[in-house]
C-alpha positions in Angstrom: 212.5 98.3 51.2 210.2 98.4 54.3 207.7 96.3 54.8 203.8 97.3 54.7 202.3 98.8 57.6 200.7 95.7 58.3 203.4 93.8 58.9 204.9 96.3 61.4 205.1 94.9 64.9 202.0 95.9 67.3 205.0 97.7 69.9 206.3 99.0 67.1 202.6 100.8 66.0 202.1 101.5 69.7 205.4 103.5 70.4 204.7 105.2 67.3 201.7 106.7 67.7 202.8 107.6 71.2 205.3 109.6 70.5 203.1 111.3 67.5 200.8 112.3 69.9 203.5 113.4 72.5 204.9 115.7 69.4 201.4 116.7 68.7 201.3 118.2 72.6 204.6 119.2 72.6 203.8 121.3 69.5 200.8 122.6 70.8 202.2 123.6 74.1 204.9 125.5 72.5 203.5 128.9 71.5 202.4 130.1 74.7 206.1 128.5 75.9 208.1 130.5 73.5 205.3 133.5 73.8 206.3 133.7 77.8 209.8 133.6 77.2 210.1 136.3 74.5 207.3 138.2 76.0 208.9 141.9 75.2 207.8 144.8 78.1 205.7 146.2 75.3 203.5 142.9 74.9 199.7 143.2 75.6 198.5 139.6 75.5 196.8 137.4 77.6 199.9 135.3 77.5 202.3 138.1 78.7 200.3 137.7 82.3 203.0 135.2 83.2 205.5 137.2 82.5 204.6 140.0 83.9 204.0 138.0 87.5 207.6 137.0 86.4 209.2 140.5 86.5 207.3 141.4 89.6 208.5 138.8 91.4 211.8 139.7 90.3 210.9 143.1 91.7 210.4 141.6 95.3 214.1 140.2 95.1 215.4 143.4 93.8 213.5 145.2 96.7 214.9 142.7 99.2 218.3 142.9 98.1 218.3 146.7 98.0 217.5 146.1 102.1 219.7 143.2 102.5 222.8 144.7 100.8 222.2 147.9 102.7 221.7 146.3 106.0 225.1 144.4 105.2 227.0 147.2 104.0 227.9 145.1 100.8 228.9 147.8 98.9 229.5 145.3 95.4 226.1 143.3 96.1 224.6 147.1 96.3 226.6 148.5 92.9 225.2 145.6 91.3 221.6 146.7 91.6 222.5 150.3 90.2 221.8 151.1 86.8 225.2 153.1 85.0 222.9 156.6 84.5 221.5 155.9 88.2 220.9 159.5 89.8 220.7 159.6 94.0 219.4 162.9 95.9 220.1 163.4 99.4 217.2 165.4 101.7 220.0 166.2 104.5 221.7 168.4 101.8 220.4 168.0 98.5 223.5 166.8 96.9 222.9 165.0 93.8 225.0 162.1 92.7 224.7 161.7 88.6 225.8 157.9 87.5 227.3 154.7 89.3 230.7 155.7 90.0 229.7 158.6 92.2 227.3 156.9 93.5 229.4 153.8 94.4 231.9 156.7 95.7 229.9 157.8 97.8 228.7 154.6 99.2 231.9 153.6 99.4 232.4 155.9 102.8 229.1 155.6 104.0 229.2 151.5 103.9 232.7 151.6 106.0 230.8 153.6 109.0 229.7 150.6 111.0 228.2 153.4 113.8 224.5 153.8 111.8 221.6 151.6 111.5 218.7 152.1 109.2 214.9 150.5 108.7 212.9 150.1 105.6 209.2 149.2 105.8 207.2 150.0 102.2 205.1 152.0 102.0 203.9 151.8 98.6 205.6 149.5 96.0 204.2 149.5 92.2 205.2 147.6 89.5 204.3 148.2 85.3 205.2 145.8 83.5 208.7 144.7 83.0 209.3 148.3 82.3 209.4 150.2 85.4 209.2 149.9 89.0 209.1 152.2 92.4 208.9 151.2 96.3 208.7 154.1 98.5 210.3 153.5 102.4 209.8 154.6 105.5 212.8 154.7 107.3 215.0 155.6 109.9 218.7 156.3 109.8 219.9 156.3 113.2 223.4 156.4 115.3 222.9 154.6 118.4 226.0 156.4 120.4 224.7 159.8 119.6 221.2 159.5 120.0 220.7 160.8 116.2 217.8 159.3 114.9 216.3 160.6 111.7 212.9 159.5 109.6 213.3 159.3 106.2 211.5 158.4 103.4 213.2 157.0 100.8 211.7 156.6 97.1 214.0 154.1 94.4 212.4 154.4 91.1 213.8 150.8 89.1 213.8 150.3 85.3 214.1 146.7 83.7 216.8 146.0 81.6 218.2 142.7 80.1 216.2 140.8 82.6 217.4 142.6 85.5 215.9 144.9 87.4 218.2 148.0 87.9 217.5 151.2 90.5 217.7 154.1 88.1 216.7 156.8 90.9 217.3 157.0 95.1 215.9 159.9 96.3 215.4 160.6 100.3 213.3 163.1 102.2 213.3 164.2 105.7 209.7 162.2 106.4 207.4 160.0 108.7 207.6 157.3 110.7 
């Protein structure tokens, strides 16, 4: 049998309504916690703002390591940001590459060339959601030893998937700079 509330030690009341009132916060804290981290790309709410800053700053990583991983010829860290239906168009031929393995095949060769360098500076980078993505480039691929040096522009359309965002397009045009 417990004794009557009166009896109860004053530490014992104390810690008590402590942690009742730490629950009662907790509790109250919770549906914007669990609202952010379900927040679906379709969400409209007030509360979806933090996610949304969330998937664009994911964007700004994904941009960086589509530079990086380029700039390092790193052909897995690169194949990693491609989505599997990923499509790539080339301005110097028009060649289009349908899915990751050709793609991948065809970075494969160009990655192993160490004579090339290539910029990226954006020139426009937008960002809906945690649905889609696209940063447009100006670049220049150039071979030192040759003299070739040739401005591109380069648009990567992204789409978020599972938390990731994946390029689902890479298309290049003979362009400013």
């Amino acid at each position: 049998m417990r004794p009557p509330a009166s009896a109860r030690s004053a530490g014992r009341l104390g810690r008590t309504i402590a942690l009742v009132g730490l629950t009662a916060g907790l509790l109250a804290a919770a549906p914007a916690a669990v609202s952010a981290a379900i927040a679906g790309p379709a969400d409209t709410t007030t509360g979806d703002a933090v996610a949304t800053s969330g998937c664009e700053r994911a964007f700004d990583r994904a941009v960086r390591a589509y530079v990086e991983t380029t700039a390092r010829r790193d052909l897995d860290g690169f194949a990693a940001l491609l989505h599997p239906d990923v499509t790539s168009v080339f301005a110097s031929d028009g060649e289009v590459l349908d899915g990751k393995r050709a793609t991948v095949d065809w970075l494969r060769g160009f990655f192993a060339d160490d004579s090339w360098t290539q910029s990226f500076s954006v020139a426009k980078q937008t960002v809906v959601g945690c649905r889609t993505g696209f940063v447009l480039f100006d670049s220049v691929y150039a071979v030192p030893a040759t003299g070739t040096r040739v401005p591109l522009l380069i648009g990567v359309s992204y789409t978020y998937q599972h938390g990731r965002w994946l390029v689902l397009q890479n298309q290049d045009s003979v362009g400013r700079v």
